[in-house]
C-alpha positions in Angstrom: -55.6 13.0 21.7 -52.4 12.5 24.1 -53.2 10.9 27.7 -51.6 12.0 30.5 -50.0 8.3 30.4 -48.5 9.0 27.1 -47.0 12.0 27.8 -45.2 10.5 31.1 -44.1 7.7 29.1 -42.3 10.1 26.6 -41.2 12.3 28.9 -39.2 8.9 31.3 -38.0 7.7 28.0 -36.5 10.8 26.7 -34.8 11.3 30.3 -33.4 8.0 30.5 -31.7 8.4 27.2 -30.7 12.1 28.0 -29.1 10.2 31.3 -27.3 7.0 29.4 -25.7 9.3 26.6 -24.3 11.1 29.4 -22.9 7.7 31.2 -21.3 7.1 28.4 -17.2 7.7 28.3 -16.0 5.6 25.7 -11.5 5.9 26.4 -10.2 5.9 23.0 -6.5 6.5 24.4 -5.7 2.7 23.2 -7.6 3.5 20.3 -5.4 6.4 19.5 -2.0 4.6 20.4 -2.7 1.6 18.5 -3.7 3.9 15.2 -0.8 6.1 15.7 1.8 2.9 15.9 0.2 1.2 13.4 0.3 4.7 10.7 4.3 5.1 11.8 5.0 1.7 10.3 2.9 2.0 7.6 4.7 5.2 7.0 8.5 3.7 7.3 7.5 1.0 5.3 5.8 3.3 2.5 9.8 5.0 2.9 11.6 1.9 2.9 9.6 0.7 -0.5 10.0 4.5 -2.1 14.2 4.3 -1.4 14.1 0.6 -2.9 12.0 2.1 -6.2 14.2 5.4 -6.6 17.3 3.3 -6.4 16.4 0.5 -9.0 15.1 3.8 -11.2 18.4 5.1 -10.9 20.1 2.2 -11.4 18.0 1.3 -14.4 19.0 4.4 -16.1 22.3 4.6 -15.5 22.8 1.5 -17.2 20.6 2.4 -20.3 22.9 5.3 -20.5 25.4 5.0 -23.5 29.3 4.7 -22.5 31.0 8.5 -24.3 34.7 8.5 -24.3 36.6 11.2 -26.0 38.8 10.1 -29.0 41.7 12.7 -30.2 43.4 11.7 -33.4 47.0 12.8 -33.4 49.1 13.3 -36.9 
């Protein structure tokens, strides 16, 4: 059976907890700045790198692309 101890004990413990989680404010504005700089360079390098790949594509193909000239025979 449950003393009259025990039951104190548990009941301090669960209102110091309920009393620290509420002490608690954790500021994540730095947080939140620092993620959103670092995701906007990630993101204009990812665009920088996607411009560089289309253009040697392009480039690429455009010289695999056989030279047509029209020829007209005259009489």
């Amino acid at each position: 059976m449950i003393n009259l101890k025990t039951v104190f004990a548990i009941a301090l413990l669960s209102v110091s907890t309920a009393v620290s989680a509420d002490e608690i404010i954790i500021d994540t504005t730095d947080l939140h700045a620092s993620i959103s700089a670092q995701l906007a360079e990630g993101l204009a390098q990812m665009q920088q790198d996607i411009n560089e790949d289309v253009n040697a594509v392009l480039i690429a193909e455009k010289d695999e692309q056989p030279t047509t000239f029209n020829a007209q025979r005259t009489e």
